[in-house]
LUMFI-700603 format. One record per residue: x, y, z of N, C-alpha, C in turn; residue in one letter. Coordinates in pm, whole numbers, padded with zeros to 5 digits, always signed. Last residue first. Example, Ala and Ser with C-alpha at 12.3 -4.5 7.8 and 13.67 -1.06 7.14 Angstrom:
BEGIN
+01285-00225+00708+01367-00106+00714+01290+00003+00787S;+01319-00569+00780+01230-00450+00780+01320-00330+00780A;
! end
This chain:
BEGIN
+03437+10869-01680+03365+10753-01571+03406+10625-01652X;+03608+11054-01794+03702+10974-01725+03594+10852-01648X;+03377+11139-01973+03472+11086-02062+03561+11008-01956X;+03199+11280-01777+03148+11159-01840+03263+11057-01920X;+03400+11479-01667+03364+11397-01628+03286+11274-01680X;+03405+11614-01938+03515+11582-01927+03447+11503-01811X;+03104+11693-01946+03235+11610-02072+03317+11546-02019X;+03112+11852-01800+02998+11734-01761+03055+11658-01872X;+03292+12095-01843+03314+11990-01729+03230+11858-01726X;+03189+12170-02081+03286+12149-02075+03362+12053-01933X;+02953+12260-01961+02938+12193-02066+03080+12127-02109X;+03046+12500-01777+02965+12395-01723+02961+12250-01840X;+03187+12645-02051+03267+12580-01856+03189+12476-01813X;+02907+12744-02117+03070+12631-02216+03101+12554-02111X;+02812+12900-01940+02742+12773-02024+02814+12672-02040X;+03002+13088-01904+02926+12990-01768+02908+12849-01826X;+03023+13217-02147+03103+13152-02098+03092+13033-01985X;+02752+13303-02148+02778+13198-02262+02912+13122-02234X;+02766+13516-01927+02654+13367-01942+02724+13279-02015X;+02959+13703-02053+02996+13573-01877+02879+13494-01905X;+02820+13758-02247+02967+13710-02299+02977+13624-02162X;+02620+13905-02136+02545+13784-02258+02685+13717-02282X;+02754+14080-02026+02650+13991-01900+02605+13873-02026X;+02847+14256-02213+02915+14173-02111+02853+14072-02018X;+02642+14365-02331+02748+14238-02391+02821+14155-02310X;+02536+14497-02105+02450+14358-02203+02517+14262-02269X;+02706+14676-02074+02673+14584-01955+02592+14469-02032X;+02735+14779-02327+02832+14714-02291+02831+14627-02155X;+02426+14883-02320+02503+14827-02408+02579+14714-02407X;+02503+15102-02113+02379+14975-02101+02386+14914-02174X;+02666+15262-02168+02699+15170-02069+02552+15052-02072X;+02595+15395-02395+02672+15260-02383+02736+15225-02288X;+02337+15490-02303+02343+15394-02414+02423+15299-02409X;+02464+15684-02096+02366+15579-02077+02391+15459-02157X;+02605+15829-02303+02674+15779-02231+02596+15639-02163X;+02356+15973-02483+02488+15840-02530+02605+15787-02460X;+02269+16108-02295+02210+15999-02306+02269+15883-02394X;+02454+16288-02234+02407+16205-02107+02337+16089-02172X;+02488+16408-02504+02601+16321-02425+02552+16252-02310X;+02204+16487-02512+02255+16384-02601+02407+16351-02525X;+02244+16708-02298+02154+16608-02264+02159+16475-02331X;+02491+16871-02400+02507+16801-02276+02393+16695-02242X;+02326+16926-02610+02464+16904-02644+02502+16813-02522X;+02101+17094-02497+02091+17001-02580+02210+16868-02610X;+02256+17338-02381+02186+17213-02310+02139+17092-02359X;+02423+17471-02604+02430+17397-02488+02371+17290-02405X;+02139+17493-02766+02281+17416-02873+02376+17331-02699X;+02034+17682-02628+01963+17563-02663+02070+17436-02698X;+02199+17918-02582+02171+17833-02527+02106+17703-02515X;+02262+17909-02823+02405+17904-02805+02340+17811-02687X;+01999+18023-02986+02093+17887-03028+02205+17885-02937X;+01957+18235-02861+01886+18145-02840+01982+17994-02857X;+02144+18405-02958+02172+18383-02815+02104+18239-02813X;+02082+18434-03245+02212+18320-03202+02208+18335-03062X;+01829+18521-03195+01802+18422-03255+01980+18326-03180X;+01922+18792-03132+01829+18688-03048+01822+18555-03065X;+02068+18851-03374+02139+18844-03274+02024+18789-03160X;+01867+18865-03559+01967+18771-03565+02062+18740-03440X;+01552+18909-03457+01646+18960-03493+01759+18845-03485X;+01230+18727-03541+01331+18794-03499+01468+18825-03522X;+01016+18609-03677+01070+18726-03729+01164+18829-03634X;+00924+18389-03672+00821+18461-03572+00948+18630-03599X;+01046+18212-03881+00927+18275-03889+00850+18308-03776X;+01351+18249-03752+01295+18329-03866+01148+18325-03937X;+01307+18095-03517+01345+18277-03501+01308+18342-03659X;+01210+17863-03608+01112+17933-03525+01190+18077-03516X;+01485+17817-03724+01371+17799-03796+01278+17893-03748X;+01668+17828-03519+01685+17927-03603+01565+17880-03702X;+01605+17632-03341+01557+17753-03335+01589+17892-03408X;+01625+17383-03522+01484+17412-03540+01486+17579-03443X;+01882+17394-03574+01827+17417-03657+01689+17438-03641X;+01959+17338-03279+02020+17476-03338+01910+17484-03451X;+01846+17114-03247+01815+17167-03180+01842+17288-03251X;+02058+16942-03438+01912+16933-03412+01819+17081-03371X;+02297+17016-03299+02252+17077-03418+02137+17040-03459X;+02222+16868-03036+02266+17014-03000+02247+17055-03212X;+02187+16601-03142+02071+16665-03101+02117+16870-03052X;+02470+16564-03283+02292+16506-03355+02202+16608-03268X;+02632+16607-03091+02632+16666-03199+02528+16648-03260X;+02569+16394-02885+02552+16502-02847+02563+16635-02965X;+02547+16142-02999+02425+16215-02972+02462+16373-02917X;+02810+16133-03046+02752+16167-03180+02620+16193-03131X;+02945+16151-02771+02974+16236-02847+02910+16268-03002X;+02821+15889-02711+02819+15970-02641+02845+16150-02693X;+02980+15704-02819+02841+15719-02851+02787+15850-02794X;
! end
């Protein structure tokens, strides 16, 4: 996940400052510094935040998969004790 926010928002990003470089009418070579650095930090902020994502994610599945298991186990023992009384 981690790797498609970081391509989504680093070419995100690229496209809107080559937008703003060509209507405030600068030169091409300003324009790609701009993008290399924007495209960078951007790139690394969508990987930080699709890393977040799926760890918070996979801590949810996993904490909703040990509950439902808890559940069964417990539901599964008050059975099996009612069935030997």
């Amino acid at each position: 996940m981690g790797r498609a926010y970081s391509g989504v928002l680093g070419s995100l990003a690229v496209s809107f400052i080559i937008a703003r470089g060509l209507l405030l009418g600068m030169l091409p070579n300003e324009i790609l510094t701009q993008c290399l650095v924007v495209f960078i930090s951007f790139a690394f902020l969508g990987y930080w935040i699709g890393f977040a994502a799926e760890k918070t994610v996979s801590e949810s599945v996993e904490n909703r998969f040990r509950s439902e298991m808890a559940r069964l186990q417990s539901a599964a023992a008050s059975n099996d004790s009612e069935s030997s009384e």
